[in-house]
VODONU-837939 format. One line per 8 residues: their letters; for each residue x, z, y of C-alpha. Coordinates in nm, 4 decimals, always signed. Layout:
N
a) X:Z:Y  ... .
END
This chain:
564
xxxxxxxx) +0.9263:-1.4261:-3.7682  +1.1664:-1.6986:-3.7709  +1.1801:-2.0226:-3.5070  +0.9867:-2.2507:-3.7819  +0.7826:-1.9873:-3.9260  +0.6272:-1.9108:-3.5135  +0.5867:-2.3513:-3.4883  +0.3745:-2.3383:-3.7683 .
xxxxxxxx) +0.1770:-2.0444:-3.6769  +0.0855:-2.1084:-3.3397  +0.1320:-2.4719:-3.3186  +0.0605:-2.5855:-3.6563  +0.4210:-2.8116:-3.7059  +0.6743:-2.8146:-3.9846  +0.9527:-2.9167:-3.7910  +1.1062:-2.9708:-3.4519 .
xxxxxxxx) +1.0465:-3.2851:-3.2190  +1.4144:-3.4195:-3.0788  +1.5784:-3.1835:-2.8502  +1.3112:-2.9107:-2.8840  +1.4793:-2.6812:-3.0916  +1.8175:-2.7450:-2.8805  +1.6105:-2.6373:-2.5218  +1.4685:-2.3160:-2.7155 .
xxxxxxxx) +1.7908:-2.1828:-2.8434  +1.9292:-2.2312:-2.4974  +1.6573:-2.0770:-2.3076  +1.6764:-1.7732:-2.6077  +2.0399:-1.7604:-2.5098  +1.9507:-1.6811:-2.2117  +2.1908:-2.0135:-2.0707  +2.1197:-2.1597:-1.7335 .
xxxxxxxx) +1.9147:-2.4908:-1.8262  +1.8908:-2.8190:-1.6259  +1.6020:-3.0581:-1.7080  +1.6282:-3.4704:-1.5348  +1.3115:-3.6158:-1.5869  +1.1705:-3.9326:-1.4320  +0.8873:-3.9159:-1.2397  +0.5507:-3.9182:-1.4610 .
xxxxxxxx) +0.7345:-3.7921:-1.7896  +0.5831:-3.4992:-1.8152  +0.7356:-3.1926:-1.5994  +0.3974:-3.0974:-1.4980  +0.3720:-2.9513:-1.8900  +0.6653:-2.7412:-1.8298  +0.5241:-2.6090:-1.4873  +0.1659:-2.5825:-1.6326 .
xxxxxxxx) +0.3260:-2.4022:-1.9310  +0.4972:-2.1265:-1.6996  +0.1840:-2.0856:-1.5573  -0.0299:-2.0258:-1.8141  +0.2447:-1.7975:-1.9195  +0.2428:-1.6112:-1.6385  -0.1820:-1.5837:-1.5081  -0.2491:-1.9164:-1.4115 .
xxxxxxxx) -0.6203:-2.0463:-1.4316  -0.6669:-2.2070:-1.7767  -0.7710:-2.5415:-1.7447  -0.8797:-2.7187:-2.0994  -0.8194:-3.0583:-1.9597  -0.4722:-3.0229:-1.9566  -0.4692:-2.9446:-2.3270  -0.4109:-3.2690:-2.5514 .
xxxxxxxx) -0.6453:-3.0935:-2.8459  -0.9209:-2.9041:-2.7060  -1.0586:-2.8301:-3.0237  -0.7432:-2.5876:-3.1097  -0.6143:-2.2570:-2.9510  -0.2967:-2.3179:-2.7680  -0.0422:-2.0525:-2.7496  +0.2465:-2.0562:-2.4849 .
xxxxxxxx) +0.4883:-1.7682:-2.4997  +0.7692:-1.6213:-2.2467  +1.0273:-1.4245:-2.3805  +1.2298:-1.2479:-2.0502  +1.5157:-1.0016:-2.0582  +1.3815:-0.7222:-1.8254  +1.6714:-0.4901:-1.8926  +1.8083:-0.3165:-1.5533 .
xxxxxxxx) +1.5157:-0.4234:-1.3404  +1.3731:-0.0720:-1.3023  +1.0150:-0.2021:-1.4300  +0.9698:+0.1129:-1.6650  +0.7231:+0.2727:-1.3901  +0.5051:-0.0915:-1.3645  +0.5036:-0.0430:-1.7856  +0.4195:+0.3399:-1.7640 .
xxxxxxxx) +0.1459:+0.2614:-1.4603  -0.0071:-0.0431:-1.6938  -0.0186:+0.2136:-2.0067  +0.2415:-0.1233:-2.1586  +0.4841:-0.0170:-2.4098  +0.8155:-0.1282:-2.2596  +1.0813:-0.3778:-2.3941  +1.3957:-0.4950:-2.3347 .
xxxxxxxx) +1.2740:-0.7987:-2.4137  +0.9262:-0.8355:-2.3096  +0.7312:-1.1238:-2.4524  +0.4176:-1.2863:-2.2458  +0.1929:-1.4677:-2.4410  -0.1039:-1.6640:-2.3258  -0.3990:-1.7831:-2.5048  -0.6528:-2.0772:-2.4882 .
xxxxxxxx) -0.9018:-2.0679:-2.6959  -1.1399:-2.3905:-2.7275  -1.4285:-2.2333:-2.5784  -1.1943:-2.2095:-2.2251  -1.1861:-1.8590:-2.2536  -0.8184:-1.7305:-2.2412  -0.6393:-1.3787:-2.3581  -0.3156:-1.2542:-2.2475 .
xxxxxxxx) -0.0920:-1.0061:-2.3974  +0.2381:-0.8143:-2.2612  +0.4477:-0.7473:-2.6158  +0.1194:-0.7972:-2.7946  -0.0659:-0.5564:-2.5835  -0.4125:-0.7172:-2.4305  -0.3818:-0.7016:-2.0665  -0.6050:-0.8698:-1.7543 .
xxxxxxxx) -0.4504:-1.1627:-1.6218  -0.3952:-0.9533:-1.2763  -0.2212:-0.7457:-1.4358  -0.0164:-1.0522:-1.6296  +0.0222:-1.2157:-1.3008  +0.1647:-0.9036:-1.1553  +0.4324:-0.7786:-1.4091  +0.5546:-1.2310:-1.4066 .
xxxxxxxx) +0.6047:-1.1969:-0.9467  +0.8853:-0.9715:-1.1035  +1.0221:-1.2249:-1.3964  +0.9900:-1.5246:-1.2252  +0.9774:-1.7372:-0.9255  +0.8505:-2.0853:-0.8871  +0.9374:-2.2716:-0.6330  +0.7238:-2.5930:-0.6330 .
xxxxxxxx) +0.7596:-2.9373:-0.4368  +0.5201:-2.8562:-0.2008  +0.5868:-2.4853:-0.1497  +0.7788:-2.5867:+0.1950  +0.3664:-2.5877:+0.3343  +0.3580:-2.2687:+0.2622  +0.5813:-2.1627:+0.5916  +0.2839:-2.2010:+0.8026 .
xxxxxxxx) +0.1362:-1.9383:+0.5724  +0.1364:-1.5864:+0.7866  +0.0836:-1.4056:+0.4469  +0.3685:-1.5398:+0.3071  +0.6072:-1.5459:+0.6062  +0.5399:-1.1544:+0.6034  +0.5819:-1.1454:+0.2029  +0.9239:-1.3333:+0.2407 .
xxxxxxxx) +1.0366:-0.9880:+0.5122  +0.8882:-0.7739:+0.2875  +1.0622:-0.8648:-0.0199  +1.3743:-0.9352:+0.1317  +1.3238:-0.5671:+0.2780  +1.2615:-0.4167:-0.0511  +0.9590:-0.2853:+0.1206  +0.7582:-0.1764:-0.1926 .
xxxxxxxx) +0.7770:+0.2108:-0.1002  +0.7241:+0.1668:+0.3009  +0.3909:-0.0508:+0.2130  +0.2476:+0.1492:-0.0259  +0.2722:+0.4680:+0.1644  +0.1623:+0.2353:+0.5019  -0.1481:+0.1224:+0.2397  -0.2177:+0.4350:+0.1147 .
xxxxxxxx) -0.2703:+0.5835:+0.4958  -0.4472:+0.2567:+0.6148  -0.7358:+0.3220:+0.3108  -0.7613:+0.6970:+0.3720  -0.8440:+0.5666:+0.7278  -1.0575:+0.3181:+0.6139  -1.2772:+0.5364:+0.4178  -1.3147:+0.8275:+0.6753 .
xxxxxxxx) -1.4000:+0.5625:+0.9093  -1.6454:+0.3809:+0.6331  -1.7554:+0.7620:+0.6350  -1.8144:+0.8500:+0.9836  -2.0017:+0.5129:+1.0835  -2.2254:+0.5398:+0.8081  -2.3109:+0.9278:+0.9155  -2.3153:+0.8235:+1.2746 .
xxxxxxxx) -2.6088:+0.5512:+1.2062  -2.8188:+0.8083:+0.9681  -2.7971:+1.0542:+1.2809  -2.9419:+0.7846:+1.5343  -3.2240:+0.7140:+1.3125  -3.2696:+1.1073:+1.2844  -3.2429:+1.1559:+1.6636  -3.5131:+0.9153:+1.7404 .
xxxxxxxx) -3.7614:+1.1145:+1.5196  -3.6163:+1.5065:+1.6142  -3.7800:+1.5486:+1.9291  -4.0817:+1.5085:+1.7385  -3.9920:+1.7129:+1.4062  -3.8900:+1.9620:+1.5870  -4.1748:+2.0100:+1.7763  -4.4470:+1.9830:+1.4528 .
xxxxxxxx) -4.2054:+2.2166:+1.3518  -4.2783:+2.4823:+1.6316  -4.5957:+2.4112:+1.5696  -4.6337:+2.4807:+1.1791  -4.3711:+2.8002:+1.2446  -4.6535:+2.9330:+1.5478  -4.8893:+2.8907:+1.2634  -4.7336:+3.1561:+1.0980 .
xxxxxxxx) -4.8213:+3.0135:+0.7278  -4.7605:+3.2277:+0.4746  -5.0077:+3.3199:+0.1819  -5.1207:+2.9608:+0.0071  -5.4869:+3.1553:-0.0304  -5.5002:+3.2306:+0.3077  -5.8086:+2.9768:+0.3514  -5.9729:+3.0936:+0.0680 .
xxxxxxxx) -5.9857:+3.4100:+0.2247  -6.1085:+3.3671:+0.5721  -6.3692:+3.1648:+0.4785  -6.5132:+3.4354:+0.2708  -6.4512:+3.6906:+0.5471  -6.6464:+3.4391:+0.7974  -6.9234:+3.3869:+0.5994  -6.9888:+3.7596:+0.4939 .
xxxxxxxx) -6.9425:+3.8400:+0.8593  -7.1970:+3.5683:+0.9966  -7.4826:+3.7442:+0.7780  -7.3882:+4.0724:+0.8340  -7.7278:+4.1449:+1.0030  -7.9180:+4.0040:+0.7240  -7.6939:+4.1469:+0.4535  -7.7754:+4.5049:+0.6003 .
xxxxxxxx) -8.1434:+4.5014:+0.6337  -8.1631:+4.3796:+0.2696  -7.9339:+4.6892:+0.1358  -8.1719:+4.9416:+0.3375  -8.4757:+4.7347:+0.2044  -8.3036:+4.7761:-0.1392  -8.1891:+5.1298:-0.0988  -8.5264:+5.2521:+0.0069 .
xxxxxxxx) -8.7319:+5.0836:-0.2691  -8.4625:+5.2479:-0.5505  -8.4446:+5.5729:-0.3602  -8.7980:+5.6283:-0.2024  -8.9199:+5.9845:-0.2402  -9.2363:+5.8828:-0.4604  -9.2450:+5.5077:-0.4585  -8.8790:+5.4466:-0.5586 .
xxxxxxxx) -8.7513:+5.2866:-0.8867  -8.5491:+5.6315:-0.9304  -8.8776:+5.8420:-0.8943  -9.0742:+5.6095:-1.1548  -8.7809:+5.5934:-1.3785  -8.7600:+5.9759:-1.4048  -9.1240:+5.9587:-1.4724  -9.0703:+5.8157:-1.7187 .
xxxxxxxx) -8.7668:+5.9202:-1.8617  -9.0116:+6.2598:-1.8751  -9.2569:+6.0693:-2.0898  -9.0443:+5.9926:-2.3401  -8.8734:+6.2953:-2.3877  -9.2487:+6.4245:-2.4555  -9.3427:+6.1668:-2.7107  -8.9701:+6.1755:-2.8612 .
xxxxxxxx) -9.0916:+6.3862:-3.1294  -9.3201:+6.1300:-3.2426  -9.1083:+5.8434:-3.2152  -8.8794:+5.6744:-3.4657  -8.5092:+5.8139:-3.4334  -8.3933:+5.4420:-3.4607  -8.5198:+5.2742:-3.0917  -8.3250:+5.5835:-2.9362 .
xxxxxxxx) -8.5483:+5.4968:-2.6201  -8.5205:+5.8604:-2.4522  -8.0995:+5.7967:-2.4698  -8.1478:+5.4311:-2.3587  -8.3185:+5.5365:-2.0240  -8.1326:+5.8095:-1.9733  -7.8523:+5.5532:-1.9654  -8.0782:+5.3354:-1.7310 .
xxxxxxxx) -8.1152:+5.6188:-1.4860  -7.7435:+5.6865:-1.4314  -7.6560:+5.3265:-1.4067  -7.9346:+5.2908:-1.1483  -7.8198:+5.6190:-0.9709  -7.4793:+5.4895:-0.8871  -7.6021:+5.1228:-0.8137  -7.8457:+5.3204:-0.5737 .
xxxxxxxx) -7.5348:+5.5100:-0.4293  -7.2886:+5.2142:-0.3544  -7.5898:+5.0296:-0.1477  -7.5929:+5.3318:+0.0007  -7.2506:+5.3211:+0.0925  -7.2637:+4.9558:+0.1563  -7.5362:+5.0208:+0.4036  -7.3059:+5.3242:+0.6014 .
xxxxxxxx) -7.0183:+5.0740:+0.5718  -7.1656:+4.7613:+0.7132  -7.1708:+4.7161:+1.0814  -7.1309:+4.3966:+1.3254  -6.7618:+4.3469:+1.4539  -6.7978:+3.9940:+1.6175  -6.4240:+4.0139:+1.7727  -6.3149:+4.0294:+1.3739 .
xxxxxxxx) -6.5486:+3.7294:+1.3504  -6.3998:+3.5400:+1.6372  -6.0688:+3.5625:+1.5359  -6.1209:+3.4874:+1.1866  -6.2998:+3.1405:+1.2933  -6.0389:+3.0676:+1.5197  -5.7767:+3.1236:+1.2834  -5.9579:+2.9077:+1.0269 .
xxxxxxxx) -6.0333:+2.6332:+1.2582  -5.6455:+2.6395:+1.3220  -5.5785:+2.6132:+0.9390  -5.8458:+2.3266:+0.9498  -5.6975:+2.1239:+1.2473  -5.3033:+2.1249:+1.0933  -5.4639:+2.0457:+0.7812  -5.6413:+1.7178:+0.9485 .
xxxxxxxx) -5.3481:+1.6232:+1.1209  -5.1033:+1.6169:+0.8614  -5.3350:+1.4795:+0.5923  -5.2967:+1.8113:+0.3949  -5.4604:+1.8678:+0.1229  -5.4578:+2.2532:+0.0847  -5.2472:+2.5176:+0.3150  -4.9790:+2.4946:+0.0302 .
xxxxxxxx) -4.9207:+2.1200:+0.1468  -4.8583:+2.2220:+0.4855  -4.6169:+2.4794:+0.3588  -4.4284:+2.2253:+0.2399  -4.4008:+2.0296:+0.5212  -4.2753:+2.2598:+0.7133  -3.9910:+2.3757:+0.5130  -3.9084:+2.0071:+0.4631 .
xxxxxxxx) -3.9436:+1.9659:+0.8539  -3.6757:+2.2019:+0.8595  -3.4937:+2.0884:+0.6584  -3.4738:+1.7621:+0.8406  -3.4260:+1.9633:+1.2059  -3.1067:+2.1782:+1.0334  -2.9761:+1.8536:+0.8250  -2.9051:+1.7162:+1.1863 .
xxxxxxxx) -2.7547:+1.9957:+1.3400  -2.5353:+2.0009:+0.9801  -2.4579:+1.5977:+1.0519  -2.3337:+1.6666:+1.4280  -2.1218:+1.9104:+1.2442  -1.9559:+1.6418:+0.9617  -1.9164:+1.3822:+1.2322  -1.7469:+1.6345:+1.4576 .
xxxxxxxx) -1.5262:+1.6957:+1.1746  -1.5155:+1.3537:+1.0553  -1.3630:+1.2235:+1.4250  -1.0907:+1.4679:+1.3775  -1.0217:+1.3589:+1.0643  -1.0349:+0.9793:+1.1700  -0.7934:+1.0974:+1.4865  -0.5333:+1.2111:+1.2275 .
xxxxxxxx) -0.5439:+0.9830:+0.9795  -0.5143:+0.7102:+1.2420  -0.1667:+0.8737:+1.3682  -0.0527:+0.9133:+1.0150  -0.1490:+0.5149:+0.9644  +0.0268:+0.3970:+1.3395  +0.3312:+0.6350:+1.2142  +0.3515:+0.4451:+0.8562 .
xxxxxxxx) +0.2841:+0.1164:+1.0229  +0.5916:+0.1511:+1.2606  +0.8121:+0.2757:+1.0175  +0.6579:-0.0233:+0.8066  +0.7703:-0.2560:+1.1467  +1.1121:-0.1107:+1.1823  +1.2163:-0.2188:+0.8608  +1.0633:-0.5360:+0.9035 .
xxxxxxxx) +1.2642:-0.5854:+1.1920  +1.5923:-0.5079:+1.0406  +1.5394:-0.7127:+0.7973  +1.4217:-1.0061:+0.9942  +1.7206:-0.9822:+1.1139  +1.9386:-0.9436:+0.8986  +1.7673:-1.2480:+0.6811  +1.7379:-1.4622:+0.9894 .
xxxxxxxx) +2.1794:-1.4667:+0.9826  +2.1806:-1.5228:+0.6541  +1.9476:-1.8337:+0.6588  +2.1021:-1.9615:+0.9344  +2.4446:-1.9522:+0.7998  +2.3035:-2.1616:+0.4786  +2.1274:-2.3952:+0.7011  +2.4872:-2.4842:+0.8263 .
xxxxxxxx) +2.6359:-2.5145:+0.5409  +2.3783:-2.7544:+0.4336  +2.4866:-2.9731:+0.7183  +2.3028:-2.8304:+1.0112  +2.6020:-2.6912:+1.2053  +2.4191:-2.6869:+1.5396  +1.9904:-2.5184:+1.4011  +1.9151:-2.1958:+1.4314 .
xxxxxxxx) +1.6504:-2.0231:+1.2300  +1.5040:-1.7116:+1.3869  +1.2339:-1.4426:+1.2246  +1.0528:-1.3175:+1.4879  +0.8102:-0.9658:+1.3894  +0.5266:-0.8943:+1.6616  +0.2572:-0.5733:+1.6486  -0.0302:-0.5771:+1.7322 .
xxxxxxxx) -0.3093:-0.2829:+1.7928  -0.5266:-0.4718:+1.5211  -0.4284:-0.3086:+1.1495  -0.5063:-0.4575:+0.8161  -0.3853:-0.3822:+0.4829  -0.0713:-0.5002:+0.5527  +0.0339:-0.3679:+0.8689  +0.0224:-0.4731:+1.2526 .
xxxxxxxx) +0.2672:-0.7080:+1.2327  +0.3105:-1.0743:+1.2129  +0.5844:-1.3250:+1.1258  +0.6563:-1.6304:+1.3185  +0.9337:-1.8516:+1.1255  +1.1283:-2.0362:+1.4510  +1.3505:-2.3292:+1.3861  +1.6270:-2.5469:+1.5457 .
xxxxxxxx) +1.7476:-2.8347:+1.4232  +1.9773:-2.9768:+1.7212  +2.1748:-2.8459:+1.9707  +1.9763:-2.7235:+2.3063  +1.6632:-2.7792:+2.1210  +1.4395:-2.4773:+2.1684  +1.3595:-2.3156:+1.8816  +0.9806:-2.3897:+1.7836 .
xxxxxxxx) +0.7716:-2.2756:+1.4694  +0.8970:-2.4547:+1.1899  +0.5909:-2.6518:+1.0326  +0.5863:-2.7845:+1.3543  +0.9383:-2.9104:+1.3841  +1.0944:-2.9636:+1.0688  +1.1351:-3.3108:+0.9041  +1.0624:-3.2739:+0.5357 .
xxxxxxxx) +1.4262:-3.2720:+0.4400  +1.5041:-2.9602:+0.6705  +1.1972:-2.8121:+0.5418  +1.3911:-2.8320:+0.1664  +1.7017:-2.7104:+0.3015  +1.5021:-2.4222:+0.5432  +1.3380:-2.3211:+0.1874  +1.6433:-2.2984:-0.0443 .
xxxxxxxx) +1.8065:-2.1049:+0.2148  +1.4988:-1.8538:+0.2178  +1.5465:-1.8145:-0.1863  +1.8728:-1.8353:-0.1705  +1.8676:-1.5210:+0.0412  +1.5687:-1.3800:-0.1586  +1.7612:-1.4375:-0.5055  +2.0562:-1.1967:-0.3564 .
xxxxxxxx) +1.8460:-0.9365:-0.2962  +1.5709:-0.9296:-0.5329  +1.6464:-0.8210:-0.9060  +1.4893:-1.1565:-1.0778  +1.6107:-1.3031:-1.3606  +1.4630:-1.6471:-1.2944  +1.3863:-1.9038:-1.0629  +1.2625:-2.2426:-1.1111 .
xxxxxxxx) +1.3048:-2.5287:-0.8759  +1.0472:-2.8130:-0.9213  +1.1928:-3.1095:-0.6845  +1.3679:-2.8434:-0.4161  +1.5430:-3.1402:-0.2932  +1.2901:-3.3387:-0.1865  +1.3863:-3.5266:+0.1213  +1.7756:-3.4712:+0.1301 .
xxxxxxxx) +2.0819:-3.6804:-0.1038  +2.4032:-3.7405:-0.0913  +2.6474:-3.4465:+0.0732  +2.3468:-3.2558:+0.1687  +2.2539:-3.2582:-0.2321  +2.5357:-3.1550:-0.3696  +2.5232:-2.8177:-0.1427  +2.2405:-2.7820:-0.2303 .
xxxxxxxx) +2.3842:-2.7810:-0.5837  +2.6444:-2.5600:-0.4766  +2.4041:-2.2634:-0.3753  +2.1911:-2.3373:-0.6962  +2.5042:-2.2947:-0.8931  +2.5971:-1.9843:-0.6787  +2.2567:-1.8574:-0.7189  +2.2698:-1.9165:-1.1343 .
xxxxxxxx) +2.5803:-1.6504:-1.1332  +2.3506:-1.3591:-1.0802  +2.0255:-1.5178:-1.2542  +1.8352:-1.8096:-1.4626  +1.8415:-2.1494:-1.2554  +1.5567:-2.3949:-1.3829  +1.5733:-2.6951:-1.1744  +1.3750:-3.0173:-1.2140 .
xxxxxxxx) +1.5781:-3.2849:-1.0108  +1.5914:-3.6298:-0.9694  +1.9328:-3.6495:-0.7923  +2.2982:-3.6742:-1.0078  +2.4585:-3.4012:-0.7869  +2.2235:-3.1158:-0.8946  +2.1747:-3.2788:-1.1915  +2.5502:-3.2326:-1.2421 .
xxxxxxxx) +2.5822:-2.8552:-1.1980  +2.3953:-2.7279:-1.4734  +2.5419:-2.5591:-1.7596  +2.3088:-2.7771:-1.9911  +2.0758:-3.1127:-1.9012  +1.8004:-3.1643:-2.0287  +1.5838:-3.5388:-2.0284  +1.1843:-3.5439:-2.0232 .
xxxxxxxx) +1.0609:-3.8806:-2.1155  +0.7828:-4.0295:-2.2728  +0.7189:-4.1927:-2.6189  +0.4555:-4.3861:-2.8090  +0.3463:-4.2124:-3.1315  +0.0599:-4.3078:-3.3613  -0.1396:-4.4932:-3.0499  -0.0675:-4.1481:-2.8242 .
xxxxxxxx) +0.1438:-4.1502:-2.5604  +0.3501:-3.7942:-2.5986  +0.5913:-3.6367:-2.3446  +0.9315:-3.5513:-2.4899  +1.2183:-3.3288:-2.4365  +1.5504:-3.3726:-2.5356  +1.8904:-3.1971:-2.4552  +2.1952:-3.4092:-2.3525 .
xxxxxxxx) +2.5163:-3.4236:-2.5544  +2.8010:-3.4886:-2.3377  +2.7918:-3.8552:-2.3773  +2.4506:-3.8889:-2.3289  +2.4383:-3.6884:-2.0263  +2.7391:-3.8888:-1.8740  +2.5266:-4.2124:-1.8922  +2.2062:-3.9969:-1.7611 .
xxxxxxxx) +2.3668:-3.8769:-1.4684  +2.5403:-4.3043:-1.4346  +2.1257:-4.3869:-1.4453  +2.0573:-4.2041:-1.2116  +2.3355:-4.3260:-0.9594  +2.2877:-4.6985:-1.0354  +1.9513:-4.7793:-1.1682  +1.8831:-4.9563:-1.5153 .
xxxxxxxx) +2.1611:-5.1322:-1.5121  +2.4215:-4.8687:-1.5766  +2.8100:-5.0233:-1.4095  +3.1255:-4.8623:-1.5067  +3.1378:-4.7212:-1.1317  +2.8573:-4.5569:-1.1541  +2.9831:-4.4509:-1.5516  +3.3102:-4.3177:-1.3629 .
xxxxxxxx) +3.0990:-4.1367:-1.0694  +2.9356:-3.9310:-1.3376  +3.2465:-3.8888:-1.4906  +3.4143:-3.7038:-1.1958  +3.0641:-3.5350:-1.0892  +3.0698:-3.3209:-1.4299  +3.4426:-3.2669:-1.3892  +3.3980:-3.1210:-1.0375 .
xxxx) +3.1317:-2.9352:-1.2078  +3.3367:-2.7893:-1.4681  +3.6236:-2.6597:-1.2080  +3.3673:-2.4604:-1.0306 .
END
């Protein structure tokens, strides 16, 4: 898709505003690009643009038509920065030249893509800390920042393997300490409540409990033996009325029986009465012989009596206490009594095992966390000469900038350490931290310096400068210039200046202004020919009223330019 054919897609425009097209081929061509803009012409679009770009929070006030979707794109050669793993990690297909794209829809929700893949903005916000750096006007604040005064080691460290492996010991610790706290806190609440499990327990284990009908039972075998008396007499009373020599049912019955047999002649075959008594008679003979046993087998044993009431009154008190139901409910108490009484002996066990655990993982953590230090401190160092040695050439011959790393015993999730940023400006002036002691126009030169440092040792292909110069001119400005220019040799230099010797050492200028279209006022950007950028750069020396002094300044500004 072609330059025009993407404007009228995503932006809904036929053709190019002035300069437009000129700042996107440049940018395309990867060129080094230079943007003078008065104050209030619009550079907050450019920065709010590279944020969107790259994760920002979408805010629909700063879109001129809320009622359409607004697309910003960022197109960034990523070629020999070693971010195939982040791609592979993200599940991103990876390009050489990876397109960002943002989008705003008019409901304020937003999407954002990585080479048209849908991504979350963390993960948007993460892949652009690698693409791009932004250094706004008041980023300088952001010294007194002890996450970012640690960030600034770290990066210039190349730390990204020593912090992960620190990180990945400090959360092991975390969550076998998470672990053994919570476990320590279940087993006092179970230790205030074992004594007293344990000993219902005994209790319900003395019990023996075993057979769910053991109730059943003994209550049967109590009340047979509390009428055992009674129950014999009425089996001999029984036995001797069946069995009685004349008198007894047996006796009649074979009286009977001898009846019939006499009249069975006589009788109808059908009623079958002779077999039917016969029948009778032997039924009655062997009920008459098992009350006869019953009456040899019963006998008083009041000790089997005692101990069966006592046993049941046992089964009845256990079942009272512990609101039981039935002896099956008690059964199940006790097993989940145990339960209880053998989980805590298993805890004392975990924790035991846990605290050993917690013991090594904290030596692996304090041995990751030193190594994590030592490199901090080399690098501290190391970045604390190199700063300095900018500083001076800034026109600070006499500061001194010092990184100073302290540990701690206290560990978060990014070590024990901490950064203090000290600063001189003067000779015999002790060095103090350096939001304290800075003017604002040190504080500009202290943070060039820092990405000036950064730029040499990071791989990032851009950096963008909103006002760096805040608070400094003349000599001091054009060094600063110099190290911007230095800096663009090895990567993309976006600066937003109002001051003719940083303006002069870009490789293109560009001029945001604003113009009066159809009753709107719209924010412009336009990129200088030669001659034009000759009488920019004389504006910006002398005013409105551009003199041929100020014409000649500008003159000799872009020449000294061009020779380095």
């Amino acid at each position: 898709m072609t330059k025009q054919e993407l404007l009228k897609t995503h932006f809904g425009y036929d053709t190019f505003r002035e300069g437009q097209e000129a700042v996107i081929d440049a940018l395309l061509a990867g060129r080094d690009v230079l943007a003078v803009m008065p104050t209030g012409a619009g550079k907050s679009i450019i920065l709010g643009a590279l944020g969107l770009a790259t994760g920002a929070r979408a805010d629909l006030a700063a879109l001129r038509d809320n009622t359409r979707k607004c697309v910003v794109e960022l197109s960034v050669e990523i070629d020999g920065m070693d971010l195939e793993g982040f791609f592979a990690e993200n599940d991103l297909d990876y390009e050489p030249l990876t397109i960002l794209r943002r989008e705003i829809l008019p409901s304020g929700k937003s999407r954002a893509f990585v080479n048209d893949t849908p991504v979350l903005l963390d993960t948007l916000g993460r892949l652009a800390g690698h693409l791009l750096d932004v250094h706004s006007q008041h980023q300088s604040l952001l010294l007194s920042r002890p996450a970012f005064r640690l960030g600034l080691v770290d990066r210039y460290a190349g730390n990204d393997v020593p912090r992960t492996q620190y990180r990945q010991r400090y959360e092991q610790y975390r969550a076998l300490q998470k672990e053994l706290e919570e476990l320590s806190a279940r087993r006092s609440e179970l230790a205030r409540t074992q004594d007293y499990n344990r000993y219902l327990l005994d209790e319900l284990d003395k019990s023996d409990l075993k057979d769910p009908g053991e109730q059943e039972e003994l209550e049967s075998l109590v009340a047979r033996l509390s009428h055992s008396q009674q129950v014999k007499e009425d089996l001999q009373a029984a036995w001797q009325q069946m069995d009685a020599e004349e008198t007894g049912v047996l006796s009649r019955l074979s009286e009977t029986l001898s009846l019939l047999r006499r009249a069975e002649a006589y009788l109808p075959p059908q009623d079958q009465l002779t077999a039917r008594t016969e029948s009778a008679l032997i039924e009655l003979k062997d009920i008459t012989a098992r009350v006869c046993s019953l009456v040899e087998e019963s006998e008083d044993d009041p000790q089997l009596l005692q101990r069966a009431t006592e046993r049941l009154d046992l089964l009845y008190t256990l079942l009272r206490k512990h609101n039981a139901k039935d002896l099956s409910a008690l059964i199940a108490l006790r097993e989940s009594l145990r339960g209880e009484v053998s989980g805590l002996e298993q805890l004392d066990e975990r924790i035991d095992t846990l605290q050993q655990e917690c013991a090594q993982a904290g030596q692996a953590r304090a041995a990751a966390s030193s190594a994590l230090t030592q490199t901090r401190v080399e690098a501290a160092a190391a970045l604390s000469e190199q700063i300095t040695d900018t500083i001076h050439t800034l026109g600070m011959p006499h500061a001194t900038f010092r990184i100073e790393v302290s540990s701690s015993d206290t560990f978060t999730a990014e070590g024990a350490d901490s950064v203090r940023f000290l600063f001189s400006a003067n000779l015999g002036q002790a060095p103090a931290d350096v939001e304290k002691i800075a003017s604002g126009g040190e504080l500009s030169r202290v943070m060039l310096a820092v990405k000036y440092a950064l730029a040499r040792r990071a791989k990032l292909p851009s950096i963008l400068f909103d006002e760096i110069d805040t608070g400094v001119s003349g000599e001091i400005s054009d060094r600063m210039g110099s190290i911007m220019q230095d800096m663009s040799r090895h990567m993309q230099v976006i600066a937003i200046t109002h001051l003719p010797q940083i303006a002069s050492r870009g490789d293109l200028q560009y001029k945001v202004f604003k113009q009066e279209s159809e009753g709107a006022t719209l924010s412009r950007i336009a990129l200088l020919s030669p001659e034009e950028r000759t009488a920019e750069l004389a504006r910006m020396i002398s005013g409105a009223n551009i003199t041929e002094a100020a014409m000649e300044h500008a003159r000799e500004l872009l020449r000294q330019n061009a020779k380095n």
